[in-house]
PDB file of N, CA, C and O in Angstrom:
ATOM      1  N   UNK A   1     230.918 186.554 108.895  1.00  0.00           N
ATOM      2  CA  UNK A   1     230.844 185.641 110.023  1.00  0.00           C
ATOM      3  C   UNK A   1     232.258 185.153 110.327  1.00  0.00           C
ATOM      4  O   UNK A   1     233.075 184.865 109.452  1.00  0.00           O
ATOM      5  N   UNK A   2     232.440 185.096 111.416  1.00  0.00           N
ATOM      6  CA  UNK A   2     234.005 184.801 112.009  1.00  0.00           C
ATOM      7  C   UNK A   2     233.834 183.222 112.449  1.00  0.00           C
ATOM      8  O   UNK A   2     233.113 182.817 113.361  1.00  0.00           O
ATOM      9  N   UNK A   3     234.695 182.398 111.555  1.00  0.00           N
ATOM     10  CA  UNK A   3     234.871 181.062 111.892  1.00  0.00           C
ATOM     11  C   UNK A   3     236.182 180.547 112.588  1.00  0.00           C
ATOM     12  O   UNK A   3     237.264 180.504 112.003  1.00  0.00           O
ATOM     13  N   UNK A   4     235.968 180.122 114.022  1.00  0.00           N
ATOM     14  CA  UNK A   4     237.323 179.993 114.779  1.00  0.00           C
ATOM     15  C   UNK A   4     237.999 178.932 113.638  1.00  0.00           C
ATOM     16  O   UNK A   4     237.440 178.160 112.858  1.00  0.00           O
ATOM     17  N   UNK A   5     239.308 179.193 113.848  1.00  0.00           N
ATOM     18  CA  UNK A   5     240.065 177.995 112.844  1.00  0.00           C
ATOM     19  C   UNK A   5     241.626 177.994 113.619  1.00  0.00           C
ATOM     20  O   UNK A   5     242.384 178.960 113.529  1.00  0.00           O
ATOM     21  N   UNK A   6     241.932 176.855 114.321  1.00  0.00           N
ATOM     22  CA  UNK A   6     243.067 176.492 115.008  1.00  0.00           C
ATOM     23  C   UNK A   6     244.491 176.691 114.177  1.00  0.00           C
ATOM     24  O   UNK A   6     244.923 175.866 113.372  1.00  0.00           O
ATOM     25  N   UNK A   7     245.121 177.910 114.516  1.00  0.00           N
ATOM     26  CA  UNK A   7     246.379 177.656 113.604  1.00  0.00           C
ATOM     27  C   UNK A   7     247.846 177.602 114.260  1.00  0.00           C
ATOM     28  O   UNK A   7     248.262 178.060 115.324  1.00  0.00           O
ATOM     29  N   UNK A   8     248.551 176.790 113.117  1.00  0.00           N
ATOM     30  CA  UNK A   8     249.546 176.013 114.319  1.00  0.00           C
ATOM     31  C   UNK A   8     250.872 177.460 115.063  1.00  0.00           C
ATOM     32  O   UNK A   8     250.892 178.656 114.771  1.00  0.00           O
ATOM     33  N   UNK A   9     251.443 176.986 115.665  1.00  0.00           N
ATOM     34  CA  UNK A   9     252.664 178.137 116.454  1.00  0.00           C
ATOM     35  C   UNK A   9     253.841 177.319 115.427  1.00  0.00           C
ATOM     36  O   UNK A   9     253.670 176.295 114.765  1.00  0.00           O
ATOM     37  N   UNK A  10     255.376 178.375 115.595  1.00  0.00           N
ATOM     38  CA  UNK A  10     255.959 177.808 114.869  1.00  0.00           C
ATOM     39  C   UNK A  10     256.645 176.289 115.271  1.00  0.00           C
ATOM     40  O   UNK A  10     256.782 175.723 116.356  1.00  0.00           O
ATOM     41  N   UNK A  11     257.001 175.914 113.904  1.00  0.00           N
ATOM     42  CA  UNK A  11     257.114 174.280 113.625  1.00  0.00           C
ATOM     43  C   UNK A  11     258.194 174.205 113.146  1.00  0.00           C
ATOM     44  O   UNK A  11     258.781 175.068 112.493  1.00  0.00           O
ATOM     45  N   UNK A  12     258.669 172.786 113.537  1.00  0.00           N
ATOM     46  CA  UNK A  12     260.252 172.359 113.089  1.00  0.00           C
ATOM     47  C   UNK A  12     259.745 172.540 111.234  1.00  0.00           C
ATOM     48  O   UNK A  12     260.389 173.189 110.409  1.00  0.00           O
ATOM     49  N   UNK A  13     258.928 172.052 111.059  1.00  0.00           N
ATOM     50  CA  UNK A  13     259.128 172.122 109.407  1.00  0.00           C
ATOM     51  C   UNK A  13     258.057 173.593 108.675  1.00  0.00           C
ATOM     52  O   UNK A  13     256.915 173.499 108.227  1.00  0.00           O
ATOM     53  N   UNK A  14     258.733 174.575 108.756  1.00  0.00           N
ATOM     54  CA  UNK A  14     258.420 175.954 108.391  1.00  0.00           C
ATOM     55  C   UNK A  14     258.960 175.995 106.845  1.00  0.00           C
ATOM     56  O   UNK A  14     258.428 176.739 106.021  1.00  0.00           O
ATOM     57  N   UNK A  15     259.750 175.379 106.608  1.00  0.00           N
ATOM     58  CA  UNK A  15     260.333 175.482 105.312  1.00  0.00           C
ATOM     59  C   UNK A  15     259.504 174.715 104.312  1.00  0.00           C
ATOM     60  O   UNK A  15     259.572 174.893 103.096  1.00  0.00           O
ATOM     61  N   UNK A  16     258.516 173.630 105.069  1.00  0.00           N
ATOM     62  CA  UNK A  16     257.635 173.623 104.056  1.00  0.00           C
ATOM     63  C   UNK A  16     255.745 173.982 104.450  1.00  0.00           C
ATOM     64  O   UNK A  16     254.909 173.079 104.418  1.00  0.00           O
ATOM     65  N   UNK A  17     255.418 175.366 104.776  1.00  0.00           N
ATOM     66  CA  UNK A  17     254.205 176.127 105.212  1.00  0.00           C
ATOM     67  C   UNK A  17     254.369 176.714 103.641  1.00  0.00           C
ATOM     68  O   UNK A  17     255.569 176.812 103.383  1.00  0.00           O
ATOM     69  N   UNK A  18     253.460 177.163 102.443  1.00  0.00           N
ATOM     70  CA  UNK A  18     253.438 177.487 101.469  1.00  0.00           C
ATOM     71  C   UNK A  18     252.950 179.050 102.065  1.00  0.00           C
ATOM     72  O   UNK A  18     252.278 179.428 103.024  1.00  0.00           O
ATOM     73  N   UNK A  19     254.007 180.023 100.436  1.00  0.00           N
ATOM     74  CA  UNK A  19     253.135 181.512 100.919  1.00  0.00           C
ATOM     75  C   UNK A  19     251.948 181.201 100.646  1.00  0.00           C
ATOM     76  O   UNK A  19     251.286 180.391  99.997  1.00  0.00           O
ATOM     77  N   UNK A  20     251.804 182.583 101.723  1.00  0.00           N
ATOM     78  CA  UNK A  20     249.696 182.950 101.053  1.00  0.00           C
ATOM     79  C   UNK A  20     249.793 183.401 100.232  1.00  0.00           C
ATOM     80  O   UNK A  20     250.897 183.713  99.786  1.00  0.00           O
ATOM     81  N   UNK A  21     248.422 183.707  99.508  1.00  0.00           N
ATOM     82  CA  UNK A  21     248.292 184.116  98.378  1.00  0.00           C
ATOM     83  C   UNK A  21     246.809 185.493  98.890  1.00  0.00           C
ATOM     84  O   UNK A  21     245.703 184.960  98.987  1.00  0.00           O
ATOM     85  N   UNK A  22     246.825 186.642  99.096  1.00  0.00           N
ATOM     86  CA  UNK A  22     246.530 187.384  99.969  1.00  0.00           C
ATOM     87  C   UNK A  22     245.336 187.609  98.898  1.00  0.00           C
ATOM     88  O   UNK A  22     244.280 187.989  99.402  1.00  0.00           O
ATOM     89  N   UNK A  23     245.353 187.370  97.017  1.00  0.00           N
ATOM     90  CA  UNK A  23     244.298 187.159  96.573  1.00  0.00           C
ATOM     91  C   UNK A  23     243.473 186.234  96.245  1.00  0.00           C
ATOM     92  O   UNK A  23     242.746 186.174  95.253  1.00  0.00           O
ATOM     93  N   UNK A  24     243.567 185.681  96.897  1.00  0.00           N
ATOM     94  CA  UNK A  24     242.756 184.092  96.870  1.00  0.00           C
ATOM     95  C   UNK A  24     241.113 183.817  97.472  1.00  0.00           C
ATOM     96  O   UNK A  24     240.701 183.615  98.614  1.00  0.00           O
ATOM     97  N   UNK A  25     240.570 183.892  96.444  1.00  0.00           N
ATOM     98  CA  UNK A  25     239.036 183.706  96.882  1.00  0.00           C
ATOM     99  C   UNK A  25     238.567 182.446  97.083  1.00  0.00           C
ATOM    100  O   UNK A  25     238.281 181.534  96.307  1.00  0.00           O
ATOM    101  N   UNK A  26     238.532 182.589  98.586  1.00  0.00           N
ATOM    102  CA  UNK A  26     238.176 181.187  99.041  1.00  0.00           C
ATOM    103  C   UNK A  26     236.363 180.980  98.390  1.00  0.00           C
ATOM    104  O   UNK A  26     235.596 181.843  97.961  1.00  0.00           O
ATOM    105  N   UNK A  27     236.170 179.508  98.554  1.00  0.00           N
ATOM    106  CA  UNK A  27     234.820 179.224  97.996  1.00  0.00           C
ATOM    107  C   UNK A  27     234.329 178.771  99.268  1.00  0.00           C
ATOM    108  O   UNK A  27     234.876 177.758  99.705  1.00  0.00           O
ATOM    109  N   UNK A  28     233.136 179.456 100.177  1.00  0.00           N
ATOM    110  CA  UNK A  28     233.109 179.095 101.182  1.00  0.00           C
ATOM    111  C   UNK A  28     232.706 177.357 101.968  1.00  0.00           C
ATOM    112  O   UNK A  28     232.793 176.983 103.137  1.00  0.00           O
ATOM    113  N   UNK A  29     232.290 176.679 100.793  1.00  0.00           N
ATOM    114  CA  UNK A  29     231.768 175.378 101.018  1.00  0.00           C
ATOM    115  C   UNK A  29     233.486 174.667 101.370  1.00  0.00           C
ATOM    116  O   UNK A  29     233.848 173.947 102.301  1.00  0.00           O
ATOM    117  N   UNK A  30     234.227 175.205 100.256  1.00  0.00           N
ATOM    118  CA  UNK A  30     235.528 174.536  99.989  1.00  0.00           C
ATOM    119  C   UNK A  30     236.109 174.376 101.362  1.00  0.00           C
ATOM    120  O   UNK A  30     236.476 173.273 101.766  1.00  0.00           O
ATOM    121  N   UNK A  31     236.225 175.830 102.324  1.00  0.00           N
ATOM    122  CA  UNK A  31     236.803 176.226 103.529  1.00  0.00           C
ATOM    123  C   UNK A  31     236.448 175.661 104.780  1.00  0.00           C
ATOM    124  O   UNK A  31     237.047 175.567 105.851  1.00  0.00           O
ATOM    125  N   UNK A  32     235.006 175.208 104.270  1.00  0.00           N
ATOM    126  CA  UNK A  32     234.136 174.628 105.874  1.00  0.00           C
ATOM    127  C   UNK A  32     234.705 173.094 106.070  1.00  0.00           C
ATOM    128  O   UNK A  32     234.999 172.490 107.101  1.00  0.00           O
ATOM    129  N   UNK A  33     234.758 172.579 104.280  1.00  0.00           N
ATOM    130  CA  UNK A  33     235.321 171.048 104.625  1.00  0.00           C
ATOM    131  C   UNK A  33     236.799 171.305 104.947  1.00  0.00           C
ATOM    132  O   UNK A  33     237.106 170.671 105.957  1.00  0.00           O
ATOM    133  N   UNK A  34     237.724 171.941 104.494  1.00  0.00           N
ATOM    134  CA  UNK A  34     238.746 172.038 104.896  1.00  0.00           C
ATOM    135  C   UNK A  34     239.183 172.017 106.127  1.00  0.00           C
ATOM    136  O   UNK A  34     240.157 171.353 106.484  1.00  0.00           O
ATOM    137  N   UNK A  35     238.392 172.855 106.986  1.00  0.00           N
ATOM    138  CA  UNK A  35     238.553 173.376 108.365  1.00  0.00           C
ATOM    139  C   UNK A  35     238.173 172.154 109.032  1.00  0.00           C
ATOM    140  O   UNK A  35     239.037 171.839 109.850  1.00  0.00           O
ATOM    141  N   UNK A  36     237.152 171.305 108.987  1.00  0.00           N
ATOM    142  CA  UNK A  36     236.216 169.953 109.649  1.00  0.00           C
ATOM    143  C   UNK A  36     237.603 169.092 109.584  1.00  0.00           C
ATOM    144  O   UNK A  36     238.324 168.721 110.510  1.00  0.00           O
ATOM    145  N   UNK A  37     237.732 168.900 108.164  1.00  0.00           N
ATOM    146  CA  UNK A  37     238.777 167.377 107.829  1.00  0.00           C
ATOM    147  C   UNK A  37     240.188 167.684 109.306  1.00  0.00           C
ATOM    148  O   UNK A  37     240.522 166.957 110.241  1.00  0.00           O
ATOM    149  N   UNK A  38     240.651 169.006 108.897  1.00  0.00           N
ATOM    150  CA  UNK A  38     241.778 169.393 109.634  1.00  0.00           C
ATOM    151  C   UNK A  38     241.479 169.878 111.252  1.00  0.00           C
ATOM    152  O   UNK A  38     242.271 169.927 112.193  1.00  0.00           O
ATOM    153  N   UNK A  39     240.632 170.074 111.222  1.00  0.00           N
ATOM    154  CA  UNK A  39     240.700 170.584 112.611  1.00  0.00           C
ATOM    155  C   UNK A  39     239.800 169.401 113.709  1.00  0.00           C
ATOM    156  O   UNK A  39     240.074 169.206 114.893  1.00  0.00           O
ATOM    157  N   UNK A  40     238.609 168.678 112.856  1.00  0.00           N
ATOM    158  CA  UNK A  40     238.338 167.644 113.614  1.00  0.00           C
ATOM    159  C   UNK A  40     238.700 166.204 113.235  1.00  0.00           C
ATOM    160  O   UNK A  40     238.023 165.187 113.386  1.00  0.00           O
ATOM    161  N   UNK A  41     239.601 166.311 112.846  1.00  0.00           N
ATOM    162  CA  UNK A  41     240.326 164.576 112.043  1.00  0.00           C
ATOM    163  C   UNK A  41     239.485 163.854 111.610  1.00  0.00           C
ATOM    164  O   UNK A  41     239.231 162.720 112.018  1.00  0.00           O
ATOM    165  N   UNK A  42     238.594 164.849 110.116  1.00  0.00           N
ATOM    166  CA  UNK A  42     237.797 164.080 109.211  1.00  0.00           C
ATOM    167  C   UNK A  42     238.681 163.656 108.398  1.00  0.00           C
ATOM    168  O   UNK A  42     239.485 164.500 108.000  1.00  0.00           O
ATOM    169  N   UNK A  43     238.813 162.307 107.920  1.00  0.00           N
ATOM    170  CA  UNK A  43     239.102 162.044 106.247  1.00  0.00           C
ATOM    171  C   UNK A  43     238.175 162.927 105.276  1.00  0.00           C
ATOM    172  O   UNK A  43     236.948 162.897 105.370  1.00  0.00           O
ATOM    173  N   UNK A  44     238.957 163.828 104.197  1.00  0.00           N
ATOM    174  CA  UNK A  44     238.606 164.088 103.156  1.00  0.00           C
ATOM    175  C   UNK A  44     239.169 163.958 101.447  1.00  0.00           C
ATOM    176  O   UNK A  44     240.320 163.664 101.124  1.00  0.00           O
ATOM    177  N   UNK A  45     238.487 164.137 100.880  1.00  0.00           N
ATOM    178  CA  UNK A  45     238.488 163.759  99.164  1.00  0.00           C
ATOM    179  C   UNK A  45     237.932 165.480  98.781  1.00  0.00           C
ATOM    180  O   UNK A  45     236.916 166.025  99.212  1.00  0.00           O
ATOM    181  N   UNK A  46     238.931 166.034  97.882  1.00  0.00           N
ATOM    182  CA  UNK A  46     238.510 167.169  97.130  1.00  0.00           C
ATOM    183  C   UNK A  46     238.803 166.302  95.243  1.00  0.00           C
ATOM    184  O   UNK A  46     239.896 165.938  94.810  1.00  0.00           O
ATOM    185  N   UNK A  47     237.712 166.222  94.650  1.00  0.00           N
ATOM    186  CA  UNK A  47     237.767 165.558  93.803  1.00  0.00           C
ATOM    187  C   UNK A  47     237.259 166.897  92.631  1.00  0.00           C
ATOM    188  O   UNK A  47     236.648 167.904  92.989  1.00  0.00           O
ATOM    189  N   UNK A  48     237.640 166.630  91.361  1.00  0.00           N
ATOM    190  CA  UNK A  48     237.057 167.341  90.589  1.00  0.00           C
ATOM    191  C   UNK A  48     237.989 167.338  89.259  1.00  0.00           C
ATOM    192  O   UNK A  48     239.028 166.684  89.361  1.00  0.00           O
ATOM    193  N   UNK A  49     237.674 168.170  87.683  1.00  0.00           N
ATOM    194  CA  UNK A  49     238.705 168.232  86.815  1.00  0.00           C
ATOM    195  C   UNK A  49     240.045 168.776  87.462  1.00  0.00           C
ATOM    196  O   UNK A  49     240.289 169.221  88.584  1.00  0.00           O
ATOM    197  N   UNK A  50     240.970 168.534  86.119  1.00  0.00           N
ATOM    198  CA  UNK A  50     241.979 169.209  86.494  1.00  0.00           C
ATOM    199  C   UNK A  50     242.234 170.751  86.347  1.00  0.00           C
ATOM    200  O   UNK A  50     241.976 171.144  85.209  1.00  0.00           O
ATOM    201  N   UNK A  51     242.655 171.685  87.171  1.00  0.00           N
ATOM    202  CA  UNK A  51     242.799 173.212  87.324  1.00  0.00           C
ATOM    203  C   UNK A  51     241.982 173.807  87.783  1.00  0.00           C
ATOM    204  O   UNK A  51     241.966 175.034  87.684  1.00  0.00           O
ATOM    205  N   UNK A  52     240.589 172.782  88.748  1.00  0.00           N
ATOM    206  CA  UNK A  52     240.079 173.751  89.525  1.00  0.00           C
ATOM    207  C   UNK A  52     240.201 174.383  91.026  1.00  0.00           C
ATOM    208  O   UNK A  52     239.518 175.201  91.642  1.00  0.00           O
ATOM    209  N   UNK A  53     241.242 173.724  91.303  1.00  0.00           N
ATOM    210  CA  UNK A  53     241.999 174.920  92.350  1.00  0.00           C
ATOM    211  C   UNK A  53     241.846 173.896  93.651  1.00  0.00           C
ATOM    212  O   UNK A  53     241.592 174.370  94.758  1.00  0.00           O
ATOM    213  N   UNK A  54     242.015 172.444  93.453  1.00  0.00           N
ATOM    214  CA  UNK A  54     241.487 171.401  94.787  1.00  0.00           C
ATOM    215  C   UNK A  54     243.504 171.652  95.314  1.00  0.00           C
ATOM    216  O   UNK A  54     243.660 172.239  96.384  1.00  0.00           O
ATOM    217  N   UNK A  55     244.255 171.398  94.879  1.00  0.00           N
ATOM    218  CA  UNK A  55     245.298 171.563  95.536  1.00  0.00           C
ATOM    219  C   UNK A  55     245.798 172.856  96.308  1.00  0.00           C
ATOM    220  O   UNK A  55     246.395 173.078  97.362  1.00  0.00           O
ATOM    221  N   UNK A  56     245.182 173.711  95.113  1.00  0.00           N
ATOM    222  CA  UNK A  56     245.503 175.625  95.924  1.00  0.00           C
ATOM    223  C   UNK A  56     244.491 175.513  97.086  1.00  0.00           C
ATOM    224  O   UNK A  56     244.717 176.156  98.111  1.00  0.00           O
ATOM    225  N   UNK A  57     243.580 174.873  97.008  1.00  0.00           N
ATOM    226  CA  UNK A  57     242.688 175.422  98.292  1.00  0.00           C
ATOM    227  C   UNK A  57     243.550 174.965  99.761  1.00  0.00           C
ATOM    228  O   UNK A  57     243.665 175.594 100.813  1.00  0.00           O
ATOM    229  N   UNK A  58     244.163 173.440  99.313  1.00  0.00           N
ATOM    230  CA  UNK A  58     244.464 172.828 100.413  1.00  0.00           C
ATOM    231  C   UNK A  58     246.048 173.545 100.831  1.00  0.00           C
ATOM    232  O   UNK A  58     246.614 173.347 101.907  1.00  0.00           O
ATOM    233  N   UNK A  59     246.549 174.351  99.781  1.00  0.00           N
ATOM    234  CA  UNK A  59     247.745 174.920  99.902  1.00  0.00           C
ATOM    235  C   UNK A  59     247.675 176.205 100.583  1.00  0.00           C
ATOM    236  O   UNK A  59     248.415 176.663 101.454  1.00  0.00           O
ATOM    237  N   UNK A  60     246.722 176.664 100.062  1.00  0.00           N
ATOM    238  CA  UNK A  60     246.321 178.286 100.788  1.00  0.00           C
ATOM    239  C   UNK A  60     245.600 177.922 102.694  1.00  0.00           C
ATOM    240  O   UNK A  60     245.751 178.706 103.631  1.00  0.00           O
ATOM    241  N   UNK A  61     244.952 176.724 102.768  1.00  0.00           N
ATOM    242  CA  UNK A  61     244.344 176.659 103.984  1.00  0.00           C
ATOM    243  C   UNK A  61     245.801 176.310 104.912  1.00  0.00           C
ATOM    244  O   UNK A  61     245.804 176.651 106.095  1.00  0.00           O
ATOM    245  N   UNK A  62     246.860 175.713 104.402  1.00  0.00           N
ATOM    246  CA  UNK A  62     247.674 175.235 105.178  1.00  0.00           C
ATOM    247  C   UNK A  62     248.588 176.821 105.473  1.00  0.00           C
ATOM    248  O   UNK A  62     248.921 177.163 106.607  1.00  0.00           O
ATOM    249  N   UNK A  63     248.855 177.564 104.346  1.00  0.00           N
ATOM    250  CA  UNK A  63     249.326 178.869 104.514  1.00  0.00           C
ATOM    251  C   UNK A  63     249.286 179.820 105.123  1.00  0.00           C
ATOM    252  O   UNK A  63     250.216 180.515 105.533  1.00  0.00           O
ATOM    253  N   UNK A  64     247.623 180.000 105.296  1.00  0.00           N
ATOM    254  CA  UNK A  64     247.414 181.238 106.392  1.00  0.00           C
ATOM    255  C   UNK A  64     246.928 180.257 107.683  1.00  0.00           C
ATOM    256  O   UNK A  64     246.039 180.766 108.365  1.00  0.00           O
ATOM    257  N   UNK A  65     247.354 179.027 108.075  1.00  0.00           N
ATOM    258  CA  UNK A  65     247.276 178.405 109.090  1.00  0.00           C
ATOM    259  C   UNK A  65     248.833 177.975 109.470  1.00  0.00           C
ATOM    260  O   UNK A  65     248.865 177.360 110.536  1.00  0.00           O
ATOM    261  N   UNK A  66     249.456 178.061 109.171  1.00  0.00           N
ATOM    262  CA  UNK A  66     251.204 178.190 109.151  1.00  0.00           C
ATOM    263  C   UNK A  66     251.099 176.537 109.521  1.00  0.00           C
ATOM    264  O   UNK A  66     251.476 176.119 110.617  1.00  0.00           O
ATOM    265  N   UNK A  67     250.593 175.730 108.571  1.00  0.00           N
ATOM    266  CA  UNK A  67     250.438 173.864 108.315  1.00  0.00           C
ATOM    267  C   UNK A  67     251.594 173.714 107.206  1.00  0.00           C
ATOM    268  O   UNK A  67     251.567 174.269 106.108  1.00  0.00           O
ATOM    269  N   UNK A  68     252.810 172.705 107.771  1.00  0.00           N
ATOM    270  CA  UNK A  68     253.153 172.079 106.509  1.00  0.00           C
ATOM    271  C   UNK A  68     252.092 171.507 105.249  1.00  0.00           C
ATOM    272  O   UNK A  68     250.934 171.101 105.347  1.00  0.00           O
ATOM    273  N   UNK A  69     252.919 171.639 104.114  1.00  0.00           N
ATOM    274  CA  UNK A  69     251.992 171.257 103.056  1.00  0.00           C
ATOM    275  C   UNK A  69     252.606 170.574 101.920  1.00  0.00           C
ATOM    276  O   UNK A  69     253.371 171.149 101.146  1.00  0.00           O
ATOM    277  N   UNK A  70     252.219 169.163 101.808  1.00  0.00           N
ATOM    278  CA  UNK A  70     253.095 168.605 100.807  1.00  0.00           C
ATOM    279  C   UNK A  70     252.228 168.081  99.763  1.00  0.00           C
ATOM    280  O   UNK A  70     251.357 167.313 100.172  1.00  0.00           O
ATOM    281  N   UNK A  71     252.260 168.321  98.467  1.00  0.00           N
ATOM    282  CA  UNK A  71     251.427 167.697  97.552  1.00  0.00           C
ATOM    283  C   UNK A  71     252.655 166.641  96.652  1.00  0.00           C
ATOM    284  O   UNK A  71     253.764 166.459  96.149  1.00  0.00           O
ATOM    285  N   UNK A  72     250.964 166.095  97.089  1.00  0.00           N
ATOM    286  CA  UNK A  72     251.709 164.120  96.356  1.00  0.00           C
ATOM    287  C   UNK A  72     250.869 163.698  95.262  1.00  0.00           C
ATOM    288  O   UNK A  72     249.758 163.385  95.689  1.00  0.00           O
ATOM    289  N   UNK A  73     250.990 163.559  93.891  1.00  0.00           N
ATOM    290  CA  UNK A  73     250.266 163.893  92.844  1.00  0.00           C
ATOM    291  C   UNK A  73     250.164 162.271  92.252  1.00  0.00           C
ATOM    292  O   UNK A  73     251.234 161.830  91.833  1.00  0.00           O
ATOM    293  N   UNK A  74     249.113 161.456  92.188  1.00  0.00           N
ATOM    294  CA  UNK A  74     249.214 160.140  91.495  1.00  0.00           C
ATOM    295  C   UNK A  74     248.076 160.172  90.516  1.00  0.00           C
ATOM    296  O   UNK A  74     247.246 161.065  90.348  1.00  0.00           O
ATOM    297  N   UNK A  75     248.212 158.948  89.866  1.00  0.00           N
ATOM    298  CA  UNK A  75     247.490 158.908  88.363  1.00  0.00           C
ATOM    299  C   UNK A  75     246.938 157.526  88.724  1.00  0.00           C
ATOM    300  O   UNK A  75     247.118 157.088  89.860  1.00  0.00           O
ATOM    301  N   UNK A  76     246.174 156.721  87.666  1.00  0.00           N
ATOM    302  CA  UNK A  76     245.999 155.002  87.558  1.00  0.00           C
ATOM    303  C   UNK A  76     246.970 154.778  87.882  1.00  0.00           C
ATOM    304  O   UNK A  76     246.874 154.123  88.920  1.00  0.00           O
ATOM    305  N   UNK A  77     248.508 155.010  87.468  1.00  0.00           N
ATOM    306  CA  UNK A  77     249.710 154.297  86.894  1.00  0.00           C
ATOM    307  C   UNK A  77     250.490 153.970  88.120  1.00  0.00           C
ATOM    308  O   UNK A  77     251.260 153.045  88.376  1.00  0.00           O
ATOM    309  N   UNK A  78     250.091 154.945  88.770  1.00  0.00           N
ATOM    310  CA  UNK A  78     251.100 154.922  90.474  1.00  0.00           C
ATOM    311  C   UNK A  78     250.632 153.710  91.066  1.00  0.00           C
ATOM    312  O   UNK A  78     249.597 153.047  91.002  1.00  0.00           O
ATOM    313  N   UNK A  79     251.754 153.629  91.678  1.00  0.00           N
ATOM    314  CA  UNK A  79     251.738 152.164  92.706  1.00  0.00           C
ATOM    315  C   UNK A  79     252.217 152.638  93.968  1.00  0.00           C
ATOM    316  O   UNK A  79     252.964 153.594  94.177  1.00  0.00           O
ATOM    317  N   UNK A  80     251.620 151.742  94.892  1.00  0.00           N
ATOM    318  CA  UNK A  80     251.457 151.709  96.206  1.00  0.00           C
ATOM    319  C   UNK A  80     253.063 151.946  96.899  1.00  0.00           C
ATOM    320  O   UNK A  80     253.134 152.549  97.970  1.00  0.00           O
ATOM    321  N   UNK A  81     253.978 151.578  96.414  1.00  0.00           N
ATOM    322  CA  UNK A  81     254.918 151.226  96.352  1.00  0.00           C
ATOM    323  C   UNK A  81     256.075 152.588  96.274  1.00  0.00           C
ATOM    324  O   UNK A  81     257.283 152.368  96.195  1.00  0.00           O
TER     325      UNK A  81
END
């Protein structure tokens, strides 16, 4: 099934679009929220342990959508600040 998905033209900040990863098995639930949050300006939460792939998903969706992509990593300990 072919899901339209808006992807950007080039951008002043290209230097930070992450490569693809051309083997990357998307999980299709993962892709539908991805696509909603980003393409219809949902707030989303990918929550789960650590190493199950919530940052690669959001890295790979920004990749083959040529989206800057910046990961910002906090704990309890981080402050607002």
């Amino acid at each position: 099934i072919a899901i339209p998905v808006s992807v950007f033209e080039r951008h002043d900040h290209q230097d930070m679009v992450p490569a693809t990863d051309d083997e990357y098995i998307w999980t299709p639930e993962t892709l539908r929220d991805a696509i909603a949050a980003l393409d219809y300006d949902i707030p989303s939460y990918f929550w789960g342990h650590a190493g199950t792939g919530k940052s690669t998903a959001w890295e790979q969706f920004c990749a083959f959508t040529n989206r800057p992509f910046m990961r910002v990593q906090h704990t309890a300990n981080t402050e607002e600040a």
